[in-house]
C-alpha positions as CSV (number, residue, x, y, z in Angstrom):
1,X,40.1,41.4,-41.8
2,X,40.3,38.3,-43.8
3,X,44.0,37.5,-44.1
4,X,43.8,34.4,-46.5
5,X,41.2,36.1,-48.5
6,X,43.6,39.0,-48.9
7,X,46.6,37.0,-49.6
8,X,44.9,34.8,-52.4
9,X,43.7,37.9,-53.8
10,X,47.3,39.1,-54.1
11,X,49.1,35.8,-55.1
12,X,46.1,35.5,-57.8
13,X,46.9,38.8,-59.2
14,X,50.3,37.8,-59.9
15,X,50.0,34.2,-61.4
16,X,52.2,32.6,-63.8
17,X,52.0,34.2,-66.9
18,X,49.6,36.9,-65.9
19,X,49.8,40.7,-65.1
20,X,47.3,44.1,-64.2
21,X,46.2,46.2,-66.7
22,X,45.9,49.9,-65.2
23,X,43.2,51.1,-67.3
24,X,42.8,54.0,-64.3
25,X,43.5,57.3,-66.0
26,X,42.3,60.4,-64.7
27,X,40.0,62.1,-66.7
28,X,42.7,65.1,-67.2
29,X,45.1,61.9,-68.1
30,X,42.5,60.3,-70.6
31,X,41.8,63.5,-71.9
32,X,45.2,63.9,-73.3
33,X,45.5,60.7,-74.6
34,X,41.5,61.0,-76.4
35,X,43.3,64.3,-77.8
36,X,46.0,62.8,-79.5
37,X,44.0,60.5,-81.4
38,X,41.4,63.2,-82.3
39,X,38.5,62.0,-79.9
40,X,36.1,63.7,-77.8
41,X,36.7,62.7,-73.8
42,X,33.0,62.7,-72.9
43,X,32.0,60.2,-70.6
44,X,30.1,57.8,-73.3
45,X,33.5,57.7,-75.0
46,X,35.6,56.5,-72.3
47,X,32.9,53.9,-71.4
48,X,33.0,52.7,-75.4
49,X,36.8,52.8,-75.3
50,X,36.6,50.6,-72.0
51,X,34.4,48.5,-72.9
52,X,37.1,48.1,-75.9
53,X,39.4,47.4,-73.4
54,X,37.5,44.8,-71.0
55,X,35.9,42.9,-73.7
56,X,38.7,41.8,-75.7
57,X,38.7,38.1,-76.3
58,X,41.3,35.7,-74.4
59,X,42.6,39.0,-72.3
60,X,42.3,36.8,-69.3
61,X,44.5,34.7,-70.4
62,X,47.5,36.8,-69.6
63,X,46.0,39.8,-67.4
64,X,45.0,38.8,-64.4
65,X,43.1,42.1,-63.1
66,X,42.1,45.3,-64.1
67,X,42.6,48.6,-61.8
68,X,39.4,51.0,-62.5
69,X,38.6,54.9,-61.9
70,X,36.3,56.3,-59.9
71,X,34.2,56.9,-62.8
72,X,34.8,53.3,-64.5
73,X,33.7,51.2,-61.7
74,X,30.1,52.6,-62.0
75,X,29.9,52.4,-65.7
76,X,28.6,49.2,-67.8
77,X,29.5,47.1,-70.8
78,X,27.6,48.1,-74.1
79,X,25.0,44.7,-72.9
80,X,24.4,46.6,-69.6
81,X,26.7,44.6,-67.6
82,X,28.7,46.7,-64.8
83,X,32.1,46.8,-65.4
84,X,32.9,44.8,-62.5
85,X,31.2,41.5,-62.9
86,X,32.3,42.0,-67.0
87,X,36.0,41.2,-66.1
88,X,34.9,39.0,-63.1
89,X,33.1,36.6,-66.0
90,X,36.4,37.3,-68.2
91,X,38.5,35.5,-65.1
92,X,39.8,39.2,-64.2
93,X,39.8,40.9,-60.3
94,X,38.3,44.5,-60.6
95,X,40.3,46.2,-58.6
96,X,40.4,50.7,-57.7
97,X,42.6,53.8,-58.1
98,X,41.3,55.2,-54.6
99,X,44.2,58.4,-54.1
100,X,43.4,61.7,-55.1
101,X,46.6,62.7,-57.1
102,X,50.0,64.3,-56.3
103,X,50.2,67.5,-54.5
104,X,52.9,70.2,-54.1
105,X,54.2,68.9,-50.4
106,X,54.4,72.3,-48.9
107,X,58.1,73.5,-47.8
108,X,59.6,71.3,-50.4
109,X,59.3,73.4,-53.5
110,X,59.6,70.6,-56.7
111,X,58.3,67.7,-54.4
112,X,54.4,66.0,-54.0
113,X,52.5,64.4,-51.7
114,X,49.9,61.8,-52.5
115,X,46.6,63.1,-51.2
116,X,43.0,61.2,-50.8
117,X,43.2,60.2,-47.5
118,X,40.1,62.2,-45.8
119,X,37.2,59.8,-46.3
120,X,38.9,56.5,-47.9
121,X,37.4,54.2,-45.0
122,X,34.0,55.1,-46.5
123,X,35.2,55.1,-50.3
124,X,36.5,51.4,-49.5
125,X,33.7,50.4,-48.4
126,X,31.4,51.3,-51.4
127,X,34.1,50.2,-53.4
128,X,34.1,46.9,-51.9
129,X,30.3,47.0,-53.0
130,X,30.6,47.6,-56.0
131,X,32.8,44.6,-56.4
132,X,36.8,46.2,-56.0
133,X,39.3,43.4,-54.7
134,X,42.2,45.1,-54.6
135,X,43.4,48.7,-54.9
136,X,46.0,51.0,-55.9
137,X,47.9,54.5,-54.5
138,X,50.6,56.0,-56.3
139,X,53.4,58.0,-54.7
140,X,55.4,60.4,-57.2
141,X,59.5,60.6,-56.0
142,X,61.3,63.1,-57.9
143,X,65.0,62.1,-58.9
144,X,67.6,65.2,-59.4
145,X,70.0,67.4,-57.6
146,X,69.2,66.9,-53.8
147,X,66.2,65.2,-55.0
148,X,64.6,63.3,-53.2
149,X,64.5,64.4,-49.6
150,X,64.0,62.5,-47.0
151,X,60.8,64.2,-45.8
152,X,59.4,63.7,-48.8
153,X,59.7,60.1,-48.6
154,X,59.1,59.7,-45.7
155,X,55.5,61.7,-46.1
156,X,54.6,59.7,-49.1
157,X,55.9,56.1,-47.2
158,X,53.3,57.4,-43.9
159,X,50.5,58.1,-46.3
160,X,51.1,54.4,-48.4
161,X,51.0,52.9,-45.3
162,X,47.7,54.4,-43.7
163,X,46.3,53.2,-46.9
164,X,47.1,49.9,-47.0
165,X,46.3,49.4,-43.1
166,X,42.6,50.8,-44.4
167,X,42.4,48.5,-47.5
168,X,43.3,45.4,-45.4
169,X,40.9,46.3,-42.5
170,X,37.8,46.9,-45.5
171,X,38.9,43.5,-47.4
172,X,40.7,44.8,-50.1
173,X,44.2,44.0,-50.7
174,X,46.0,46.9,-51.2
175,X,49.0,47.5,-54.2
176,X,51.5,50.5,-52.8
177,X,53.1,52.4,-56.2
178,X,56.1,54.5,-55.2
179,X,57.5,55.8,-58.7
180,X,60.2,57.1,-59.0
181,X,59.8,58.8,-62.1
182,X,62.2,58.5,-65.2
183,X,61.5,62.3,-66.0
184,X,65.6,64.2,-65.9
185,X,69.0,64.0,-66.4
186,X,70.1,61.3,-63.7
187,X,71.9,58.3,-64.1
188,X,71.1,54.7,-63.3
189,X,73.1,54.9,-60.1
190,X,71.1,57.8,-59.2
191,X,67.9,56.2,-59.4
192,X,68.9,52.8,-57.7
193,X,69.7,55.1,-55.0
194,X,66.6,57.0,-54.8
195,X,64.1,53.6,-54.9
196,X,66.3,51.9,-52.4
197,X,65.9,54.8,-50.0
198,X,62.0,55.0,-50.8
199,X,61.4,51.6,-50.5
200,X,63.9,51.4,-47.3
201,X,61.1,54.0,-45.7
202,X,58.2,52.5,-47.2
203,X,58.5,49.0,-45.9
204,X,59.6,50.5,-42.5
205,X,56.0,52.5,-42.2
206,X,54.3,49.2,-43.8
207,X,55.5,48.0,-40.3
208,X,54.5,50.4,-38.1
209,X,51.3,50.1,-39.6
210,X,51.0,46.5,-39.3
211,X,50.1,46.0,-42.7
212,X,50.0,41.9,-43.7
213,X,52.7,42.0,-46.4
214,X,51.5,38.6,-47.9
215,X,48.3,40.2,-48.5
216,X,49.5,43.2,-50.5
217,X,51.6,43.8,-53.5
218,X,54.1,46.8,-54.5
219,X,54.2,48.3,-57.5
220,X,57.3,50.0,-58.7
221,X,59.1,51.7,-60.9
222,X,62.5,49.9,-62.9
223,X,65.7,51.7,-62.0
224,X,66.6,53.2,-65.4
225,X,68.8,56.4,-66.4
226,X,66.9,59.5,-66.4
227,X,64.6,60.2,-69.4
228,X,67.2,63.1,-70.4
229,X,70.3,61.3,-69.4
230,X,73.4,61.7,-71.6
231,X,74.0,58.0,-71.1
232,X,71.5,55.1,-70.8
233,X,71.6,52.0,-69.5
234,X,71.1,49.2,-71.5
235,X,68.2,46.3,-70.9
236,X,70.3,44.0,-69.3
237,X,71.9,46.5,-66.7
238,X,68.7,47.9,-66.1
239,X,67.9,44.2,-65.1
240,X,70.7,43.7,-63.1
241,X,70.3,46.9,-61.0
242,X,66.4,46.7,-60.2
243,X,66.5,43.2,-59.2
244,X,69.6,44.3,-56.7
245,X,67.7,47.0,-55.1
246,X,64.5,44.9,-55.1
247,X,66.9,42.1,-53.3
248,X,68.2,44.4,-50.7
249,X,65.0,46.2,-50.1
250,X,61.4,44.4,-50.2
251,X,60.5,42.0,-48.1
252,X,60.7,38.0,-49.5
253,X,57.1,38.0,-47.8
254,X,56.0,40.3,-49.9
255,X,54.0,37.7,-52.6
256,X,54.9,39.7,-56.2
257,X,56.2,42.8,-57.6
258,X,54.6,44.6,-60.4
259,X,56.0,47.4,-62.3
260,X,54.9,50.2,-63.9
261,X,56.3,51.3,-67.5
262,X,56.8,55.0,-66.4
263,X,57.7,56.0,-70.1
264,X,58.9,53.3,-71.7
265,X,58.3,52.4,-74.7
266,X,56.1,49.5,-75.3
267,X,58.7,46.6,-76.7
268,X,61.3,48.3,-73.8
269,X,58.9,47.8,-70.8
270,X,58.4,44.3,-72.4
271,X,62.2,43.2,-72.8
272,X,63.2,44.5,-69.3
273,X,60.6,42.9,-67.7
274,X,62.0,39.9,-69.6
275,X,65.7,40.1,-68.5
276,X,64.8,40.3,-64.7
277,X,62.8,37.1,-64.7
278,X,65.7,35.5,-66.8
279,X,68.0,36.2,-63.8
280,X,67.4,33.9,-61.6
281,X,65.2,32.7,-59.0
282,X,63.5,35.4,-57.1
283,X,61.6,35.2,-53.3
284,X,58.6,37.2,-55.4
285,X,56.9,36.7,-59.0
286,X,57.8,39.6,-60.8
287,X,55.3,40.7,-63.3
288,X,53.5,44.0,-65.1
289,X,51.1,46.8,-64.1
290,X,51.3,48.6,-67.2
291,X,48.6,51.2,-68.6
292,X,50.3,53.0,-71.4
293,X,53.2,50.4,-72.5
294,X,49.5,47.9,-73.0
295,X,46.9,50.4,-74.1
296,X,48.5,52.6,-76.8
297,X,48.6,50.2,-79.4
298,X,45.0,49.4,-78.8
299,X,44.3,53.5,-78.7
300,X,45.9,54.2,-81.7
301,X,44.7,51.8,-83.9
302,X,40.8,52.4,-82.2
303,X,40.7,56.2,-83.8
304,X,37.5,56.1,-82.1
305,X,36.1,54.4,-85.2
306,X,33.6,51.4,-84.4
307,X,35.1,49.7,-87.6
308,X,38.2,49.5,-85.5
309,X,37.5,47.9,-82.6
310,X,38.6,44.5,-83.5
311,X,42.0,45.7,-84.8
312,X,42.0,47.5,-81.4
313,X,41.3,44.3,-79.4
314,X,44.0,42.8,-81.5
315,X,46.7,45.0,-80.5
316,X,45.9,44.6,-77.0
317,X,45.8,41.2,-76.8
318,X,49.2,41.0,-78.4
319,X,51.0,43.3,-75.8
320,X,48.7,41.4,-73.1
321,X,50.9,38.0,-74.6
322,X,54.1,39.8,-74.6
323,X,54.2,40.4,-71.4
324,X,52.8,37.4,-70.2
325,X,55.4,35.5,-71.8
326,X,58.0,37.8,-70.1
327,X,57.0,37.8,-66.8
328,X,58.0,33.9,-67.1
329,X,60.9,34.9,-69.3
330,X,60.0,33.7,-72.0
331,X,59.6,36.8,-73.9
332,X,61.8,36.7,-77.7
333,X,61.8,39.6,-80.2
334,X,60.9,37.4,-83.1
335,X,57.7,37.2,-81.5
336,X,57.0,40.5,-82.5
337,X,56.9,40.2,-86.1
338,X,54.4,36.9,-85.8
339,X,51.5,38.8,-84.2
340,X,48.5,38.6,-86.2
């Protein structure tokens, strides 16, 4: 294991004024989204929508790596170019969704485990070859009455772990994504209590593990009401209450934090994002991992029309700037309005 090598690859992904675009959908996941805007989800699509995506002029400028699907990785730019060395020439990291998905964790009726562990020492490796720097594995914690248990953390924080000791030992640095996801009726308080427990266990089995922290990032979700919640916090208390449980609960030698959106809506995942780095001084950078709250802009105004694609490009490159700007704080709602 190269430790410097893994921890410049992590402090790179989280440079000033920089974040990760997660253009990793699962087909079912891109299939949904190809639906909405009336396009076929064959394979050629995805790669022309990608390719969208990846070639976009200046997107390097505020996104400093992209995570890939299986499927992505081996796929090439409309000149033929592979994917990977495409964003590597655009002065972006390819990086790799390598879990397998949320299962039903079995006793725990309403609760998932991550799966995708069987084989991921070999998957690394070709995945290394094929030019992945970092990687990603997303943990789904459901918030709600006697939700969630501790088993079910504490499976999903084992699994994380094993991960990330793998991606370290195949030269990959590894990004751990425990969500806990906005879907119910819970309040703020609710959820600050549920990602403090999950990161409480997660950080504890990063331990055991002997996973390098320096050379890894986490990627989390913001503690906000519940998507059904009769009352919802406003920005500036979200703010307040994800940068306390981030305080009490990651490590300072953890390098950055990136979040996840986790439906938001775009100008909301933005204007949060903005409000915690306006806080104060924080031990890690705090930026973006967004898929969604950066692509659906781009998506919509694409249509799957060729005409489109530079309208497409535009859109992105405007939510790429956004939250650039707000990862320094420096995000302002006027700037909105001014985009091209």
């Amino acid at each position: 294991m190269n430790t410097d090598a893994l921890r410049a690859t992590a402090r790179d992904l989280v440079a000033p004024g920089k974040g990760i675009l997660a253009a990793d959908e699962s087909s079912g996941t891109i299939k949904k989204r190809f639906d909405a805007i009336g396009v076929e989800s064959t394979e050629d699509n995805r790669r022309a929508y990608r390719d969208i995506l990846f070639t976009t002029p200046g997107l390097g400028d505020h996104v400093s790596g992209v995570i890939l699907f299986d499927e992505t990785i081996r796929q090439a730019s409309h000149d033929g170019t592979p994917f990977p060395a495409q964003l590597v020439a655009a002065g972006m990291i390819p990086g790799i969704k390598v879990d397998t998905g949320a299962k039903p964790l079995a006793g725990y009726p309403g609760e998932t485990v991550t799966e995708g562990l069987d084989g991921l020492r070999e998957r690394l490796g070709e995945y290394r070859e094929l030019g992945a720097r970092f990687a990603k594995w997303r943990a789904t914690i459901f918030c709600g009455e006697d939700l969630p248990t501790a088993w079910a953390i504490r499976a999903n924080a084992h699994a994380m772990a094993r991960y990330a000791a793998l991606c370290q030992e195949a030269g990959i640095a590894p990004i751990v994504e425990p969500e806990v996801l906005m879907d119910g009726a819970h309040s703020i308080d609710a959820c600050e209590d549920a990602t403090q427990r999950t990161l409480q266990a997660l950080y504890q089995e990063l331990a055991d593990a002997r996973v390098d922290l320096p050379g890894s990032l986490l990627k989390v979700n913001m503690v906000l009401s519940g998507s059904d919640a009769a009352t919802r916090a406003d920005h500036h208390q979200v703010a307040e209450a994800t940068v306390r449980c981030l305080r009490a609960n990651v490590p300072a030698e953890v390098p950055g934090i990136v979040f996840l959106s986790g439906g938001q809506s775009d100008v909301d995942a933005t204007i949060h994002l903005n409000e915690m780095n306006k806080i104060g001084a924080h031990p890690w950078e705090l930026s973006f991992s967004y898929g969604r709250a950066l692509q659906a802009p781009a998506l919509a105004a694409w249509g799957g029309d060729p005409a489109n694609v530079q309208a497409a490009q535009r859109a992105l490159a405007h939510r790429a700037r956004m939250n650039g700007l707000a990862r320094d704080g420096k995000y302002t709602a006027d700037l909105e309005s001014s985009a091209a």
